[in-house]
One Martini backbone bead per residue (centre of mass of N, CA, C, O) as a GRO file, in nm:
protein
   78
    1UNK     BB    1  -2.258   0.323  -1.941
    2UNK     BB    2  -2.083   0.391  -1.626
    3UNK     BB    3  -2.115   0.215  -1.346
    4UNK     BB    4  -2.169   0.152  -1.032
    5UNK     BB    5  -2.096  -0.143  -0.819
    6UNK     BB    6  -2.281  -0.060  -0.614
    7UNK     BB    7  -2.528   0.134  -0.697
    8UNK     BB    8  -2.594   0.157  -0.994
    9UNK     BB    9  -2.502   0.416  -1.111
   10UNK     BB   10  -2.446   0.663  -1.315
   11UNK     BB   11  -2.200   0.841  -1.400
   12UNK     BB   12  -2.094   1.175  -1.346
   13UNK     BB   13  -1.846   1.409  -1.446
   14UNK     BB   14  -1.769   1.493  -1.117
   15UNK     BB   15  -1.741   1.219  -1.007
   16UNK     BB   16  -1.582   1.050  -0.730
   17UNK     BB   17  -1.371   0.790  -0.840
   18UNK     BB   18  -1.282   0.412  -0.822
   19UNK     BB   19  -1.039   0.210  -0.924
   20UNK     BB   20  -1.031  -0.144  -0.931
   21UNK     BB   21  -0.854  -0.389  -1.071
   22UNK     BB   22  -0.876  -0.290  -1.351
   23UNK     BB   23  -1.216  -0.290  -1.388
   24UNK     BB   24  -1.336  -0.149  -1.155
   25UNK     BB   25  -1.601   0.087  -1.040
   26UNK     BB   26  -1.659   0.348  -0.793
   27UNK     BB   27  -1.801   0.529  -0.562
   28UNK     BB   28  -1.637   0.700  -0.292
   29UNK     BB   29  -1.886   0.647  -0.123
   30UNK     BB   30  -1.948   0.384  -0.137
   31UNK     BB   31  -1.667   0.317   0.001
   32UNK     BB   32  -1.359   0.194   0.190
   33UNK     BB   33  -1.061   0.307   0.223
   34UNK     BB   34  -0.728   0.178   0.300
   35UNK     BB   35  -0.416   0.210   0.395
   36UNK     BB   36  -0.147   0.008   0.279
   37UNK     BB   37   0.066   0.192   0.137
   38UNK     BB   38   0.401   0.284   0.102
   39UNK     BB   39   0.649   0.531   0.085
   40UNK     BB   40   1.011   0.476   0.037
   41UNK     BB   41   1.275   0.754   0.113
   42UNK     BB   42   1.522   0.798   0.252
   43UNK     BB   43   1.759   0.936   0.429
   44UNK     BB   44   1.688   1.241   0.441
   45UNK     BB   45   1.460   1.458   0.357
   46UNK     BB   46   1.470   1.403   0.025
   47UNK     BB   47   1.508   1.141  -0.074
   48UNK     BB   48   1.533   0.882  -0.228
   49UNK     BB   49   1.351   0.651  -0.408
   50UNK     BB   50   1.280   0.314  -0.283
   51UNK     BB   51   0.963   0.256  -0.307
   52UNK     BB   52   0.743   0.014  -0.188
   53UNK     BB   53   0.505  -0.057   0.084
   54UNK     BB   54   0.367  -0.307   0.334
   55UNK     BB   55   0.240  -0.410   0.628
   56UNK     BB   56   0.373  -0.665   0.580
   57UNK     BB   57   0.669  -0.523   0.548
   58UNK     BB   58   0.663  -0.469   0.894
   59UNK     BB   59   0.898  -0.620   1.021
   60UNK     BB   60   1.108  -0.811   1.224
   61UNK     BB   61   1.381  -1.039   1.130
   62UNK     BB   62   1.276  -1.266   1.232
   63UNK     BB   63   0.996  -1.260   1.050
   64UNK     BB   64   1.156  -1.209   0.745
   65UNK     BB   65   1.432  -1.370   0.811
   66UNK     BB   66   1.641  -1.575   0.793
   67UNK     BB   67   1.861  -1.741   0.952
   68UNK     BB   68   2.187  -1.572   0.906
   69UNK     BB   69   2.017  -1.258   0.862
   70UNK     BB   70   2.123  -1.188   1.115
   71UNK     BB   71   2.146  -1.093   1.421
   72UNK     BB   72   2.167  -1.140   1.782
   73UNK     BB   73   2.130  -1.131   2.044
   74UNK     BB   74   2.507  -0.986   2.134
   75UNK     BB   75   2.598  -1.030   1.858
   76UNK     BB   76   2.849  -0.978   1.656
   77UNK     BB   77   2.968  -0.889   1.414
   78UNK     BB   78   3.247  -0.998   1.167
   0.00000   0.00000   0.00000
């Protein structure tokens, strides 16, 4: 039968459990979940699935992208 991987107790029919790694399971009370990742939308609401992301992948072009692949401040369109 299987354990929780943190208090080491048998699963019950109805326990809320939370499957890791795709090896461990644990009980959801057992754990701290942190959402980490967005689904992302297109916008208006109700746009098409355009896939996930996650809190590293949110952040300003200076950070994300090489030079030459963004605008500078001031800078226009070409």
């Amino acid at each position: 039968m299987k354990k929780c991987e943190s208090c080491g107790e048998i699963f019950k029919k109805f326990d809320n459990i939370v499957f890791v790694n795709e090896q461990d399971y644990f009980h959801k009370s057992c754990v701290v979940l942190v959402p980490v990742e967005y689904a992302v939308f297109a916008k208006p609401k109700g746009g098409d699935f355009l896939g996930m992301c996650s809190d590293d992948d949110l952040d300003c072009p200076l950070l994300m992208l090489e030079e030459g692949e963004y605008l500078k401040e001031g800078e226009d369109k070409e």
